[in-house]
N, C-alpha and C positions, 0 to 999 in steps of 0.2 A: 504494500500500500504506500501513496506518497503522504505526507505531510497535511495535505487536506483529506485523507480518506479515501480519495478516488482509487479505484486500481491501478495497478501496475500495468502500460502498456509492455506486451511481450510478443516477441516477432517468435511465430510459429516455426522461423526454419530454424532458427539458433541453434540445437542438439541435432540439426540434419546434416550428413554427410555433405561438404563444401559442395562434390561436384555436385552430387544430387539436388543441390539446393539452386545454384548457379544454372544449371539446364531447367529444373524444372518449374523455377520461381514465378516464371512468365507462362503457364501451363495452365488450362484452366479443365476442370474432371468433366467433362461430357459423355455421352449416352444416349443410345434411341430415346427417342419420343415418342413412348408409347402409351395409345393413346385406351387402350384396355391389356392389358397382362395376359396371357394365356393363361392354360393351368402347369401347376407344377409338371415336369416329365414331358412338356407339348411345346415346352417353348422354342422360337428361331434361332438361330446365331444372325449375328446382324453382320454387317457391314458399313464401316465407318471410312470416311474418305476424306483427302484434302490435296489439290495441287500444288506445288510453289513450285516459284524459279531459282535454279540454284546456278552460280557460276563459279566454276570448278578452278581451284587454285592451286600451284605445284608442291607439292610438298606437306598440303594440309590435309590432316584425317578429320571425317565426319562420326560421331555415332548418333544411335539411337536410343534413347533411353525410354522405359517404360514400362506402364504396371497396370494394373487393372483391380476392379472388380469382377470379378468371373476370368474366363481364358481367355486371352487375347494374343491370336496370332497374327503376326505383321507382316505386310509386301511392301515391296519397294517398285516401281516399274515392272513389278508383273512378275518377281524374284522374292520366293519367300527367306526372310530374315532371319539368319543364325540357323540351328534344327533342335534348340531347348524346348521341349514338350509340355504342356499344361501350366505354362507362362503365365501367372508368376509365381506358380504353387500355391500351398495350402500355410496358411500362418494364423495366429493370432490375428487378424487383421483389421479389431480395431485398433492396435495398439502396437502391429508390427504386420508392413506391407512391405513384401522387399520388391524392391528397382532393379529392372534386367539393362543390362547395356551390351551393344551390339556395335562393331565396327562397320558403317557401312560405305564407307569413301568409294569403292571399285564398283557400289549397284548407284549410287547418284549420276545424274548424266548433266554434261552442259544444257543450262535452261531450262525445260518444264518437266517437274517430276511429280510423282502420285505415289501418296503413299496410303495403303488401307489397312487396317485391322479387320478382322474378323475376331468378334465377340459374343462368348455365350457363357452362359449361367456356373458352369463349374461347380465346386465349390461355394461359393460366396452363397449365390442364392438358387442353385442347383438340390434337389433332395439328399440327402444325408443322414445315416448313419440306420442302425437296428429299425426304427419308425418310419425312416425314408423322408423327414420332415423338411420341408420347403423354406429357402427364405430365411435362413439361419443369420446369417449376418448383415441381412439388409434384400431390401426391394427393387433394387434397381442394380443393373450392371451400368458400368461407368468404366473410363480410359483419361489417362494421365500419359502423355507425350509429347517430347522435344526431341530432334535432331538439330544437332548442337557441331561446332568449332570448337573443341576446352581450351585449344591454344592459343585462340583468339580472343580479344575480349569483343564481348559483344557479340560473337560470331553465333549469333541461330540464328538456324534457316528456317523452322516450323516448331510449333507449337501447337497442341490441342486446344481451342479454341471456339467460339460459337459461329464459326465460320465454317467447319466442318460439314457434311451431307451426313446421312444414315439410310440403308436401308435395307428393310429384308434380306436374308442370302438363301443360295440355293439349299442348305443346309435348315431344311422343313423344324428340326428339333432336336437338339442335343440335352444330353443332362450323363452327367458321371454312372447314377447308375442304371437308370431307363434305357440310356444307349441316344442310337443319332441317326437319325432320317435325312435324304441325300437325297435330291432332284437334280439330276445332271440334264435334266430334260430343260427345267429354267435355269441352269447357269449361263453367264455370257461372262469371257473374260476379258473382254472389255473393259467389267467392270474394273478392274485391276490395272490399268493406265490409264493414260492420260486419251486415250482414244475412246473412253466410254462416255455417252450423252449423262444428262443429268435427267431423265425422263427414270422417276418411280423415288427419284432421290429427295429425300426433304431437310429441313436445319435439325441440327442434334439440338437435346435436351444438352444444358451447361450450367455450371458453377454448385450452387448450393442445391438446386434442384437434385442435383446426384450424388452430394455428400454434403454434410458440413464436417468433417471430420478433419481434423487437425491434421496438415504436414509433416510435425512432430513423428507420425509414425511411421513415417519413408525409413527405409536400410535397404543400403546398399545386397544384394541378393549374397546367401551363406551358403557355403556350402557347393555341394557338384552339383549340379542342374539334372533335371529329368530327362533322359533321354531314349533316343530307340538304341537296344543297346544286341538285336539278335532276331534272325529269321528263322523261323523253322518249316522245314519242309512236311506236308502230313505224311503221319507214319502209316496212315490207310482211310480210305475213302469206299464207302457201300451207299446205296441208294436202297432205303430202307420202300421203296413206295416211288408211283409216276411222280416225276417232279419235285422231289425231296433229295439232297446229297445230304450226307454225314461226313464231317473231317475230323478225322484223330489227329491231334497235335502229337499223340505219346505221352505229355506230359504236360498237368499245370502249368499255365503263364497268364501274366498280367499285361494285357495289352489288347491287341485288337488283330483281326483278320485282314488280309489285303487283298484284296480279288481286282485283277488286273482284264480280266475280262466278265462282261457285265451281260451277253446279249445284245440282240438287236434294240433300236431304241420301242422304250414301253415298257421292257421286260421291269418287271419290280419284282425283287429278291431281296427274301427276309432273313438276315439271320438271327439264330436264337444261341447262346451260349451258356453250356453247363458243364457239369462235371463228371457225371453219369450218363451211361441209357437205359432206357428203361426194355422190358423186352422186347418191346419192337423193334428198336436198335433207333429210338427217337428221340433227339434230346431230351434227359428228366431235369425241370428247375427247382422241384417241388423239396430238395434238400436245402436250396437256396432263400425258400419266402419265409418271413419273419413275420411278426404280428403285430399289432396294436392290444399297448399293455393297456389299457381300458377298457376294449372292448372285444379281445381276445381274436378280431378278425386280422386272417390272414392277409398279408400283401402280397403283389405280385414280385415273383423274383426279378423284372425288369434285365437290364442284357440283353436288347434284343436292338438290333441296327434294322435297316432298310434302305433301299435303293436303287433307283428309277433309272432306268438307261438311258441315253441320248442318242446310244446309234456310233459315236465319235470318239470312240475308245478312250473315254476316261478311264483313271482309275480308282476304284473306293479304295479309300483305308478315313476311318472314322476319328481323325486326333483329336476330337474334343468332348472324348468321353474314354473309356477304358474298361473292361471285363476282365475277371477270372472266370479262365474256365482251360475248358480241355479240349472239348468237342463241340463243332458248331453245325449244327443245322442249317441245311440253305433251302430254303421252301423258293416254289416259283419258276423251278430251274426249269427251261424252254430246253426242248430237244437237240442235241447237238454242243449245246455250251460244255465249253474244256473249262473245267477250274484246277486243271493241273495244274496251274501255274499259283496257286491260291496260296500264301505264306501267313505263318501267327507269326507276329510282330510282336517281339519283347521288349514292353516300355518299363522302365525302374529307375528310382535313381541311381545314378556313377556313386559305385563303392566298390576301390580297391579293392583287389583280391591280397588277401594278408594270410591267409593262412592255409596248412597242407595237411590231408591228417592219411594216413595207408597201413594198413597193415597187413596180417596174413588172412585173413575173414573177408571175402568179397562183401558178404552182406553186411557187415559192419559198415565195410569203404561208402556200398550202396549208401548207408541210414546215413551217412554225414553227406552224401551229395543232397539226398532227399532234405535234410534239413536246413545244407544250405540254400537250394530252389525256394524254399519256405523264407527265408528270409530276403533274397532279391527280388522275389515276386510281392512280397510286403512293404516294401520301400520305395514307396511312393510320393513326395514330396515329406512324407513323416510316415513313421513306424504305424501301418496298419495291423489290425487284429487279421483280416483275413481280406481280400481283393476284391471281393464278388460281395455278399451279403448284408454288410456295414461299411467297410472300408472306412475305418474310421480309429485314430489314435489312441487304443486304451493305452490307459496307462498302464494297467497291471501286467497285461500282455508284455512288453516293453520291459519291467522290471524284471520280468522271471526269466527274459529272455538274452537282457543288455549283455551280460556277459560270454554267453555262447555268440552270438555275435562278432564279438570283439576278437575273438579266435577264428572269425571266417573272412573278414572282411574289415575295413577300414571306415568306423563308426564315429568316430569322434566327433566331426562336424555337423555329421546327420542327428546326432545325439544331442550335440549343443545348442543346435538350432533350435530341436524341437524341447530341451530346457528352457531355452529362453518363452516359450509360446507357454509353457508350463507356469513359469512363474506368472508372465502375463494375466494367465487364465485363474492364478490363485485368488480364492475370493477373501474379502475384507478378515474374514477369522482364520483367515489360514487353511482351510479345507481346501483340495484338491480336487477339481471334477474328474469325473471316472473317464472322458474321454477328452484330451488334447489335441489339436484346439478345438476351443468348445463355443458353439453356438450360439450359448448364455451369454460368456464372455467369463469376468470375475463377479457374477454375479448368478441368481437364480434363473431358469431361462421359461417359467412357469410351465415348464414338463413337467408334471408330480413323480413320473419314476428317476429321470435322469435328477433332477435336483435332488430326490432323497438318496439317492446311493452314492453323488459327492461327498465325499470321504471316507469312503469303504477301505478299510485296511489291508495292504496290501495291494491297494489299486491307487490311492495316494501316497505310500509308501517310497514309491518312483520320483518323486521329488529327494530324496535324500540317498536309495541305493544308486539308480541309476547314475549323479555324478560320481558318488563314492568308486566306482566300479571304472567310467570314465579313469578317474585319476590313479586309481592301478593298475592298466593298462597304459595310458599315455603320457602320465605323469606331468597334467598342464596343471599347476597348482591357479593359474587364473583363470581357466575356467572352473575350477573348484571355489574359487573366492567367489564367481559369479552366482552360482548357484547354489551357495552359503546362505545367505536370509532368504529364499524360499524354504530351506531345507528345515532353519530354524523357525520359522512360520509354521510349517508344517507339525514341526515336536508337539511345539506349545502349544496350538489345537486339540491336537491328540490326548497332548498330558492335563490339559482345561479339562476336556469332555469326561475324562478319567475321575479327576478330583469331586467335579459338580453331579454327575450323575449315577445311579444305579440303575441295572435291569429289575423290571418290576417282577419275577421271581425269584431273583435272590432278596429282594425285599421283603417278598411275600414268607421267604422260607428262613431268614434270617433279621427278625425286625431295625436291632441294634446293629448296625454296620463295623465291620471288624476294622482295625486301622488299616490292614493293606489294604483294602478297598479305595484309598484313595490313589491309589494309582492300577486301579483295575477298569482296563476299557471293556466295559461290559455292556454298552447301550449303542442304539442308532444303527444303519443299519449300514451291512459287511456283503460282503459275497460269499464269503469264508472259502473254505478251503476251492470249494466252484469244482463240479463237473467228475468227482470221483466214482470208479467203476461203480454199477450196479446204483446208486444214490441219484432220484431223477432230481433238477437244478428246481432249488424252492428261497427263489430273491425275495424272502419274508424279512421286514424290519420288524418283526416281534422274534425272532430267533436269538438267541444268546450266540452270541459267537468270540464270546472274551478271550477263552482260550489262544485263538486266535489273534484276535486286535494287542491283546496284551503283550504277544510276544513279539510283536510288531512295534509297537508302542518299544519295547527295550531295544533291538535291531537299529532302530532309523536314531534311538537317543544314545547309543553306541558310537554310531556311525559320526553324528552332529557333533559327539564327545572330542572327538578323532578331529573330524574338520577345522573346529573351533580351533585346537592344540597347534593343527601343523601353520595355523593362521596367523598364529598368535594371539585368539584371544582365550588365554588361559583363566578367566575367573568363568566366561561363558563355560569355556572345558567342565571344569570343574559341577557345574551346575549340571550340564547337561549329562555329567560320569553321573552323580547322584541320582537324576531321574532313570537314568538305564538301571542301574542297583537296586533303586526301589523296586521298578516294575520287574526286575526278575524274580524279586523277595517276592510280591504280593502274587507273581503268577507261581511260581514255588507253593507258596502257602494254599492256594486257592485250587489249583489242580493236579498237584505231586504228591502220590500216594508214597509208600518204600520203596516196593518192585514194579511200578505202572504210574500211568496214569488216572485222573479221574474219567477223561473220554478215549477212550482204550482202543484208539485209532492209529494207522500208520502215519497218517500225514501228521499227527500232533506228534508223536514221537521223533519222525524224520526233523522235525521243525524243533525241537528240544534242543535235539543236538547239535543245528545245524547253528544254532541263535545261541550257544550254549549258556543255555538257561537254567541246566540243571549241577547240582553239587559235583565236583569232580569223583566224590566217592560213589554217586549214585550212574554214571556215564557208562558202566557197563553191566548196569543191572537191565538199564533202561534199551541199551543197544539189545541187546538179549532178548528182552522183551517186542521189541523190533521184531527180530530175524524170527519172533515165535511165530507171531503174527502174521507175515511172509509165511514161514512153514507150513502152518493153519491154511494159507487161501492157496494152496498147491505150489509152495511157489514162484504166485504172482504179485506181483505190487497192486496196490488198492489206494493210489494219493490220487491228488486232481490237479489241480491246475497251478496253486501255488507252492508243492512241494517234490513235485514228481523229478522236476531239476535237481535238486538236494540230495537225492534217496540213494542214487548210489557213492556219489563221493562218501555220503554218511557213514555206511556199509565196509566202504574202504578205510577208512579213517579210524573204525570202529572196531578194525583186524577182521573184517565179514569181506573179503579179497572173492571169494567163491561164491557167495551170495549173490554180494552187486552181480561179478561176470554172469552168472547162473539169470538173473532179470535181465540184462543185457541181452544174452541172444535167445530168452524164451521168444516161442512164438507160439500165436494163436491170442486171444482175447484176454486179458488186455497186457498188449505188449508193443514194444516197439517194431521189433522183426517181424511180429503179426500185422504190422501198418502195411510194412513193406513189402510182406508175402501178399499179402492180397490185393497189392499192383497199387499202393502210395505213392505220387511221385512228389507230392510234397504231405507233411505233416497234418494229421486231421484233427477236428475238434472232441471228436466223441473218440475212445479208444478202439469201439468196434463203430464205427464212420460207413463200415458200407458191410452191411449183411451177408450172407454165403447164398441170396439169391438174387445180389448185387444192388438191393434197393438200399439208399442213402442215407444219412440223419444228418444235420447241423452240414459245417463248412469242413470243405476236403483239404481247407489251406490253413490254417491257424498254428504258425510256428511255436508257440509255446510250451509244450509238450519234447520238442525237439532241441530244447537247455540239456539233454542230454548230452549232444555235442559235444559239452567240455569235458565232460568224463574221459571221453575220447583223446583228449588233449591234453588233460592235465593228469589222468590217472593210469589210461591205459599205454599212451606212451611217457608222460611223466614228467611236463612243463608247466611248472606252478609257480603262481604270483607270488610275494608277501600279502599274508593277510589285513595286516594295516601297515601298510611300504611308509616310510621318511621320506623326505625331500630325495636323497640320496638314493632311495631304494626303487621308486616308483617309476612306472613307463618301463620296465625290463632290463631296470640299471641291476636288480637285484632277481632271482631266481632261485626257485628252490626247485632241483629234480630228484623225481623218487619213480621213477618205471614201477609198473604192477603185472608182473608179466603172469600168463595163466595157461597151465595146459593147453587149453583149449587155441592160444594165439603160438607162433611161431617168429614173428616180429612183429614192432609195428617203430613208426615214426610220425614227426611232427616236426613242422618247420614254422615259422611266425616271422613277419616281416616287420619288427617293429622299431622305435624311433631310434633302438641304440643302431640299429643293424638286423641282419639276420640271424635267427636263434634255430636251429636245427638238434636233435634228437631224435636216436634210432637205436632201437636195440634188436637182438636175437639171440636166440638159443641154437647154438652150434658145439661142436668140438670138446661137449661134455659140459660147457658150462653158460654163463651168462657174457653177454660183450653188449657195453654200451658204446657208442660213437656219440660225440657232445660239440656242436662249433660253437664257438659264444663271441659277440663284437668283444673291441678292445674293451668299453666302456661298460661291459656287464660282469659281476661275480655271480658264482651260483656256490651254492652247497647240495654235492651230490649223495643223495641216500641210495646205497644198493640193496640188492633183495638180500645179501648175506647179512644184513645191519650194519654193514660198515660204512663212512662216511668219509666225502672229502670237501675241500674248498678249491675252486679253480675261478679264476681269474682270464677271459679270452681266449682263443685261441681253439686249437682242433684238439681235442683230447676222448683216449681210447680207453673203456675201463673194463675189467674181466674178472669174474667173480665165480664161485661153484654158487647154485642153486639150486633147493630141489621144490620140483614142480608141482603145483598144483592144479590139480583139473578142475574139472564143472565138477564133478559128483564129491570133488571133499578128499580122493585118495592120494596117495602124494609118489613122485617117483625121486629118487635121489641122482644128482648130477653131479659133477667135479669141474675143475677147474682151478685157474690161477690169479688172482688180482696184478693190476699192472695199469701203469700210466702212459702212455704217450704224448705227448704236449708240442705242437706243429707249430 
């Protein structure tokens, strides 16, 4: 305020990136004028246009900068701009829109140029998530645009402006996931230079009509861009019926169909995309439609394109919408049409390939390729639950998964980004919505389910694991500083909701509240464990799910303990050690019997030890009781969604070496190997996902499940992080290898590409005994554990290590091996 009272005048670009301010300050948000809305799923892509004369200078570069509400793909003289996909992604975006910039000097031409967008609903205000709900971030799409000189001052050529035209495109209806209708019958590309009339063209809606939202939220675009990253050829094609094709991709993907030949002009061909068929051999969607939680009715699973021939050999391919699926249906097909030439198009965001994993077990190799298809097919401008059904950023998804991840591919930025939209999206008390970014925004978004499961444990929990995990891995301590007061926002919710409230049955069964109870999160409503064999999913906020929340509640106050420390703020530390102590004490007190637990489940066990929450005297009463449990269900594992990752490092950790392997390559229900025996080509949501007479349940893609991975990585060939790394230790400066070799493998390996260097490990059983191979950058120390118990410490370098071992199989028997210990150091 000044001195009289009045406010403070403040220039909205202040905190905006220079360039981005400088290009787009003269920019005004424009947008059809429309003059009724269609409905959600029906809407057009438009076409926005404008001419200028440009005269072309030696030595000067041009770009184009730009952003949208909804997608907006750009031309230049009849030359599409850059080849980044679903421009300008999915963000927080009232409060983070990022800016694409594109070099375009070589498509400008001396004198009169035309430059157009085409824009459609996307994201922004395109359907979205489990509901399909419309309109999420606003009502109107809109376009922010300059082509600019940066090395000149003064130097723009165009601005978006109310000078602009708009009008219908041939593209009848796009939407992310209803799919996108395509009249090449009314296209003229004309419209796309400087040669097309202004006849159907009218003045764009402009300025506050299309936002009033602050410039404040321009950033510069994070991260790889979305892009086509893969063709695939079908792996087989049948004509289930007259006028019906079926294409087998082989394998889930996230993208879209390309059909290069379309028919004479008229022919309209429909595709449907799923992931099944049903016995007629016809696309089944019916795995795919979700419901309306109030009124229980089904939606359409949506996926389905269309497109009108012209006779002029266009080509379809749909970029402004996108499918999971596997197999596509083409209805309408006229006599004679080749779709040999027909390719699935793999769109995902760019993420290094970082990691290798092999060993002696084909099917093993298979289950890590399968898991990682599951996660490039879920990387979509932010970590999706599944491509097809919701497509949409859970959180908890994300948290169970962020670390297997980071062993397959190179996450860091994808991860930070969509922190950042995280904290955005944090509401005024610290709660975390269940889905990033979120529609609501940091507030309630008057959905009655999606706002009551904001803050479910374990699904806002991803606020404090997810960087934690980040920074053992990559070791960026500022992006850890970034995502520090979300994380502590987060605690202090949890640990509030803790102190102030109880569940109305433990009230009912215990009048006088015990003192732990103030750090027992026992109320509101959780997912909990979510999706475990046999147990059908019951999202009741009158369920007790403490056990749970509690042990969550001490995990993320752990974690924030840790962050605070390496940050330097050690009285925070301090505070935050105390609240993880407590809530170990009151969940100790509240559900630790001598020999078990009070809910006598594997996931709560798996999660005891994993959070180690229980006395070090009781850790192998409890593991015990574990593997009993395991025993009992023939053993098979029985966790869900938020502990099945956990279950075998546990196992291993716990001297259960034969156990985990023995779950590892069970197969049949419910098992890993069972995904993949029964033709997974990526990771499903239900553990038996597709029945034995091929009909479906839930989503054929939800990589969650597939946090097994690191097992892979860390236990079977034996490349482990520090569990809370130092400055010094983290990003792969520090290593702990311990190989787990098991009868049943004859080698395996693991390679990582990370910031010190490349980290390689390999072992096998030969020549009587055990032989490790070890390469490490100069910059890394490890300490190596062998299977004899011996230990070493190495520092860089190629080093060969040899031990006697005796082996253990799947069934428990053991075989004795020899051999000699020995270092070689390269």
């Amino acid at each position: 305020m000044t001195e009289s009272g009045d406010p403070v005048a403040t220039d909205p670009w202040t905190d905006v990136d220079p360039e981005i301010a400088v290009a787009l300050a003269a920019a005004t948000w424009i947008g059809p004028d429309e003059a009724e809305t269609p409905p959600p799923g029906l809407r057009p892509a438009y076409l926005l246009r404008r001419s200028f004369r440009h005269d072309r200078q030696p030595g000067h570069r041009s770009q184009l900068m730009i952003t949208a509400h909804g997608i907006a793909e750009a031309f230049l003289n009849g030359v599409r701009v850059g080849d980044d996909e679903l421009t300008p992604g999915f963000s927080a975006y009232r409060k983070r829109l990022q800016v694409h910039r594109y070099d375009v000097t070589d498509l400008l031409l001396d004198g009169v140029n035309t430059v157009v967008v085409l824009l459609s609903d996307g994201w922004f205000r395109g359907r979205h998530g489990f509901q399909r709900h419309a309109d999420g971030f606003g009502t109107r799409t809109g376009l922010l645009l300059a082509i600019t000189e940066p090395a000149v001052a003064g130097g723009s050529h165009l601005a978006s402006d109310e000078h602009w035209r708009f009008r219908r495109s041939h593209i009848q209806r796009a939407d992310l996931m209803d799919g996108q209708s395509i009249d090449f019958g009314a296209y003229d590309p004309d419209w796309f230079t400087d040669a097309g009339s202004d006849d159907g063209w009218s003045a764009v809606a402009a300025g506050t009509t299309i936002t009033t939202l602050s410039p404040s939220r321009l950033v510069a675009a994070e991260g790889s861009p979305i892009r086509q990253v893969g063709e695939i050829v079908p792996a087989a094609l049948h004509c289930p019926r007259p006028g019906t094709v079926v294409l087998d991709l082989g394998e889930d993907i996230n993208g879209w169909l390309r059909l290069p030949d379309l028919g004479p002009a008229g022919t309209r061909l429909t595709l449907t995309h799923g992931e099944v068929l049903d016995s007629a051999g016809l696309v089944d969607t019916g795995n795919l439609r979700a419901f309306d939680f109030e009124t229980k009715q089904l939606l359409d699973a949506g996926q389905r394109d269309e497109v009108i021939s012209s006779g002029r050999g266009e080509i379809f391919e749909p970029r402004h919408t996108t499918h999971g699926f596997r197999y596509v249906q083409i209805d309408g097909v006229p006599t004679g049409l080749d779709l040999s030439r027909a390719r699935g198009i793999q769109v995902h965001t760019l993420l290094p390939r970082t990691g290798e994993f092999t060993c002696s077990d084909r099917r093993l190799e298979q289950l890590h390729e399968v898991v990682r298809r599951s996660l490039l097919t879920n990387a979509c401008a932010v970590p999706t639950d599944c491509p097809q059904r919701e497509r949409s950023g859970f959180t908890g998804d994300w948290q169970i998964f962020v670390g297997a991840a980071a062993l397959l591919h190179d996450v860091a930025w994808f991860s930070r980004r969509w922190l950042r939209d995280l904290a955005a999206d944090q509401w005024s008390d610290g709660r975390i919505p269940t889905i990033v970014p979120n529609p609501g925004g940091d507030q309630p978004s008057g959905i009655p389910f999606e706002d009551a499961s904001a803050g479910s444990a374990g699904w806002g929990d991803a606020a404090v694991i997810v960087p934690w995990e980040m920074w053992r891995t990559y070791g960026d301590l500022d992006a850890l500083r970034e995502a520090y007061p979300a994380m502590r926002r987060w605690v202090d919710y949890s640990a509030q909701r803790a102190s102030t409230e109880r569940h109305p049955d433990r009230a009912a069964g215990r009048p006088q509240p015990a003192p732990h109870e103030t750090y027992l999160l026992d109320t509101g409503f959780h997912f909990g464990e979510w999706l475990e064999p046999g147990v059908p999913p019951n999202p009741d906020p009158a369920v007790d799910h403490g056990i749970v929340a509690t042990a969550y509640l001490h995990r993320s106050a752990v974690l924030t303990a840790r962050t605070a420390q390496l940050l330097g703020h050690t009285h925070a530390a301090r505070g935050y050690q105390r609240l993880a102590e407590a809530a170990r004490a009151a969940w100790q007190a509240e559900y630790l019997l001598e020999d078990r637990l009070t809910e006598d489940r594997q996931a709560h066990y798996v999660r005891a030890l994993a959070f180690d929450l229980v006395p070090t005297s009781a850790r192998a009463r409890l593991a015990a009781r574990l593997v009993d449990l395991i025993t009992r269900a023939d053993t098979r594992l029985a966790t869900g969604f938020l502990s099945t990752g956990l279950l075998l490092p546990v196992l291993s950790d716990a001297g259960y070496d034969d156990v985990a392997f023995r779950l590892l390559v069970r197969t049949g229900f419910p098992s890993w190997l069972g995904m993949v025996e029964a033709g997974a080509t990526t990771m499903w949501e239900w553990w038996d996902g597709v029945a034995a007479d091929g009909t479906a349940k839930g989503s054929l893609n939800h990589y969650s499940k597939g946090a097994v991975a690191s097992f892979l990585h860390t236990h079977l060939a034996g490349l482990r992080l520090p569990e809370s790394p130092g400055p010094d230790e983290a990003g792969y400066r520090r290593v702990h290898i311990q190989p787990t070799p098991m009868a049943g493998l004859q080698h395996a390996h693991t390679r990582q590409l990370t910031r010190q260097g490349p980290i390689a490990v390999s072992w096998q059983l030969g020549d009587g005994g055990f032989h490790l191979d070890i390469d490490l950058p100069p910059t890394t120390s490890a300490t190596v554990a062998l299977p004899d118990g011996t230990t070493r410490e190495l520092v860089g370098g190629s080093h060969h290590l040899a031990c006697s071992h005796r082996l253990t199989d799947v069934s428990g028997s053991t075989a004795a091996g020899s051999g000699s210990r020995g270092d070689r150091h390269g």
